[in-house]
C-alpha positions, 0 to 999 in steps of 0.5 A, spaced: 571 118 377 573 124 381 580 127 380 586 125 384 585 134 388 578 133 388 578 126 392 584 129 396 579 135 398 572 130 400 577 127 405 580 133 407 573 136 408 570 130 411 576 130 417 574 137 418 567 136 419 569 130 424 574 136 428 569 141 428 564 139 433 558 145 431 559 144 423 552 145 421 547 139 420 546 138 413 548 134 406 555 135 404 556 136 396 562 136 392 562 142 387 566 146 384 567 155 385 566 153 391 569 146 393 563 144 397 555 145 398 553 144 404 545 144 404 542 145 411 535 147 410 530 148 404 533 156 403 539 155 406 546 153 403 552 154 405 558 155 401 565 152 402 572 153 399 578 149 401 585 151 400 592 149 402 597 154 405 602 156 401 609 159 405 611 164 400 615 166 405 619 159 405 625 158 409 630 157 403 634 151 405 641 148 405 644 143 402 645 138 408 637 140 409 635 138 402 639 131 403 636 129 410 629 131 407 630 127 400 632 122 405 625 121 409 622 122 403 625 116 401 623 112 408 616 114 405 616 112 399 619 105 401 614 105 406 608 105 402 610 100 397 612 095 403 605 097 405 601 097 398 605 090 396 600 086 402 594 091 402 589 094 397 587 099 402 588 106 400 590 111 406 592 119 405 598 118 410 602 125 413 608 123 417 612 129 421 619 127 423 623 129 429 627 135 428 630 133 435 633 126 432 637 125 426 636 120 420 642 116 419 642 113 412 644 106 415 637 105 418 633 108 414 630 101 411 628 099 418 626 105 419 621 105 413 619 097 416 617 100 423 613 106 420 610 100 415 607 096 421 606 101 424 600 104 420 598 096 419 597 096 425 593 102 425 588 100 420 587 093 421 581 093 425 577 100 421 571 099 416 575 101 411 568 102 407 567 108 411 571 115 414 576 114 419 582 118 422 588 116 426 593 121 430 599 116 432 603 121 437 608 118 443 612 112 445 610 108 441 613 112 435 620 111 433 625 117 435 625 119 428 619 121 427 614 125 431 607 124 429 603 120 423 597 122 421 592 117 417 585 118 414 582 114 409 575 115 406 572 110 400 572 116 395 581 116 395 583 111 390 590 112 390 594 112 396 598 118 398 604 117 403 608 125 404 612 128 409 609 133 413 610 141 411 613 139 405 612 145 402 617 148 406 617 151 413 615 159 412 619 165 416 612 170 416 606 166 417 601 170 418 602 174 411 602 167 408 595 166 411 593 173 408 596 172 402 591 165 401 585 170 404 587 175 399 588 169 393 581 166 394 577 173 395 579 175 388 574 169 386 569 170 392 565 174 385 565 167 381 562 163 387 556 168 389 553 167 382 551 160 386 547 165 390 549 160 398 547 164 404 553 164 406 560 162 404 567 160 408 574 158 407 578 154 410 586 154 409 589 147 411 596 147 413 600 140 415 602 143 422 602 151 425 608 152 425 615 157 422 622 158 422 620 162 430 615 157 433 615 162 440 608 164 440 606 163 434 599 160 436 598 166 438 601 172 433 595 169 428 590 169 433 592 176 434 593 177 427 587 181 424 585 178 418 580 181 413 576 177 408 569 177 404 568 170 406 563 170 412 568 166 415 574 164 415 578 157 419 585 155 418 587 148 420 592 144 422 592 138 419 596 134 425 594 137 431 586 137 428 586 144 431 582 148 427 583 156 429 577 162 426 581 167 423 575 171 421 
């Protein structure tokens, strides 16, 4: 069976694909240095290694910023046990809470069985035999929560329930998106002994965003960033954009 990161990564690939409407025609294969293989043609492979965004440049937070974080971990937690008591389904769960509504610890109990009927809802009608995705946004949502993102792939055998940029929010995210190019770049020479066509990378991030979001989009667009990679893609995980940044 494959490990827990490597089943992480298939799912997260896979979402990819689907969000990524000119990905390549071909056969989609796990490996490793790089993370995946995609076979196009009979001479033709491309080469694809995932990575995680890392915020080097976190924001250190205050103490009543860890409470209310340790608190909607709490809400998640529970949640996913109300949920796993009555469900075999294993999903990979992503929930970005409001910065706008405090949590208040009185209803976090029912918040955690509005977030649990909520994501029952969502997946009581899918083919839990294949790869689906669901984004919930809106009204529909309770106030203290902004999105919640859902995907399920066969492949996940443990569910994995967290809070969204829960690695910390970075004060200098184009540096940080360097520093990961940089990271992988220094491994590019492990991968070509593979002899792919072609290789790229794709840097996932719960969602694009820092300590100043004014114009954020933009700076990394604008940014010029440098790679061996042939290409190189940063993903935002819970708006499914997906940016080419080489």
């Amino acid at each position: 069976m494959q490990s827990e990161k490597k089943q992480l990564e298939i799912l997260l690939m896979h979402y990819f694909r689907e969000s990524y409407n000119i990905f390549p025609a071909g056969k989609l294969i796990p490996s490793e240095s790089p993370d995946f293989m995609v076979k196009i043609k009979k001479k033709f492979n491309l080469g694809i290694e995932l990575t995680r965004l890392n915020p080097l440049n976190a924001k250190t937070l205050t103490i009543k910023e860890l409470e209310r974080d340790q608190l909607r971990d709490e809400v998640i937690d529970r949640a996913k046990d109300i949920f796993t008591q009555s469900s075999a389904i294993n999903l990979f769960v992503k929930i970005l809470f409001s910065d706008k509504e405090k949590l208040n610890p009185g209803s976090s109990v029912v918040l955690s069985a509005r977030l649990t009927n909520l994501i029952r809802n969502s997946v009581q009608d899918k083919n839990t035999g294949g790869f689906f995705h669901k984004l919930i946004t809106g009204s529909s949502l309770p106030k203290e929560l902004g999105k919640i993102l859902i995907i399920h792939n066969p492949v996940l055998k443990t569910s994995v329930w967290e809070r969204s940029n829960n690695l910390g929010i970075s004060e200098n995210v184009p540096e940080d998106i360097q520093l990961a190019i940089q990271k992988k770049d220094e491994k590019l020479i492990l991968y070509q002994k593979q002899q792919f066509n072609s290789y790229w990378l794709i840097i996932t991030t719960d969602r694009l965003r820092g300590t100043k979001n004014y114009n954020l989009q933009n700076k990394v667009l604008n940014q010029q960033f440098h790679s061996r990679f042939q290409q190189v893609f940063l993903f935002d995980l819970m708006r499914a954009n997906i940016f080419r940044l080489v």
